[in-house]
Structure formats: C-alpha cells, structure tokens
C-alpha positions in Angstrom: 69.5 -84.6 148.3 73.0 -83.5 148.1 75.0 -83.1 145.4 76.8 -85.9 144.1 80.7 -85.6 143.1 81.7 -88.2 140.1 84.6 -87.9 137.7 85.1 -83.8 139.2 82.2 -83.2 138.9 79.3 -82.3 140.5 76.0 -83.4 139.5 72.6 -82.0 141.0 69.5 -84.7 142.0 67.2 -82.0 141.5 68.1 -81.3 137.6 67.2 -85.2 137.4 64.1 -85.4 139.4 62.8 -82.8 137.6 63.3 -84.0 134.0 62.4 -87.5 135.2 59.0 -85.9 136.3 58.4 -84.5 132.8 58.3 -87.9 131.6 54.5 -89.3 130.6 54.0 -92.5 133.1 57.2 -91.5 135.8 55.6 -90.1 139.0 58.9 -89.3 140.7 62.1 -89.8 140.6 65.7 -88.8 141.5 69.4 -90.5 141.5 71.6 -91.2 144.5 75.5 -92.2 144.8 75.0 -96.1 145.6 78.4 -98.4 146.1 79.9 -95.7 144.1 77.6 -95.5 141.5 75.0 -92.9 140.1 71.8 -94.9 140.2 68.4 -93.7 138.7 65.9 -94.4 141.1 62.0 -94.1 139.9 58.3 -94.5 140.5 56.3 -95.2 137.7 52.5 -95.5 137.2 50.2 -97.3 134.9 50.6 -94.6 132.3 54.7 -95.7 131.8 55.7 -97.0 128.4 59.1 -98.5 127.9 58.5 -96.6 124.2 58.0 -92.7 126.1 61.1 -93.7 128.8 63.5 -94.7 125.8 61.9 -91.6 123.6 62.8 -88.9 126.5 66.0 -89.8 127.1 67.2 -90.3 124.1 70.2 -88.0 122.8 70.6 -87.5 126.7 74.4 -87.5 128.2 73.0 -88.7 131.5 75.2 -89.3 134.6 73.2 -92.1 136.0 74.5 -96.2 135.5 71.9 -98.0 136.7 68.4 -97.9 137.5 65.9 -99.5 140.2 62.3 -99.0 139.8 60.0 -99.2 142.7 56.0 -99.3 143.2 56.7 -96.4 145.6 59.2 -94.0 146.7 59.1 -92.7 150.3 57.4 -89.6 150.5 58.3 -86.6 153.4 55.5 -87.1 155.7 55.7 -83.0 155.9 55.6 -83.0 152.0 54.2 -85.0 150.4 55.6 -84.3 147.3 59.2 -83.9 148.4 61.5 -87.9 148.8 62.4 -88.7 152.3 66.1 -89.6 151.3 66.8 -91.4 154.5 63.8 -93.4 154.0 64.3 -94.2 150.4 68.1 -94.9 151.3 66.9 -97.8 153.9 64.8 -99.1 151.6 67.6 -99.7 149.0 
C-alpha cells in the first residue's frame, strides 16, 4: 500500500495494519484513500468484541473516518498474509 497524503501529511497503511492486528478478534486490517477519505478497512473473527475494538483505540488520534468491515480481505495469492490491494480495491 502507498502512503497516503491528507491535510500535509503523510500517513503510512502499515503503522495501521499493524496496530489493527494487535487487536484481540481483528484478523487484518489496513486503511486506503476512498472518495477522498481515510477509510479503515477490517476483517474480524469470532473472537471480535465491540468492548476490545472501542478499548484499543481509545485515546488514539487516528487518521482514519470511516470504516467497512468485511468477512474477508483479499489475500496475495504469493502471501498469504500480505492484502492484495488491487483486489481489496475492486471489491470496495
């Protein structure tokens, strides 16, 4: 994923993806630029609690505005742990 410029400045996916990872109940996530906006995108499983979401970001200055959830982001058929961005970009 690129980096995405808001506001001058510049804000990294992978700082996000990470930290959203860390999370009990997120499997994976990241944030993309969408119609001009920084939009959290994220995978959760059946270990996700609305309680642990609100918990770990809270006192966060995040960059993100909205978020979509989805039963599965498209993985890189090379890595399977790595996002296909194209592929999660077609699906949105």
């Amino acid at each position: 994923a690129s980096l995405i410029e808001k506001e001058d400045e510049l804000i990294s996916p992978f700082i996000y993806e990470n930290f959203f990872q860390s999370i009990q109940g997120i499997e994976m996530g990241t944030i993309l630029e969408i119609d001009t906006k920084v939009v959290a995108i994220i995978e959760k499983n059946e270990l996700f609690t609305k309680e642990s979401w609100d918990l770990a970001l809270l006192g966060k200055d995040f960059a993100f505005e909205a978020i979509i959830w989805l039963k599965k982001i498209p993985r890189d058929p090379r890595h399977n742990s790595k996002i296909d961005y194209e592929g999660l970009r077609k699906l949105l």
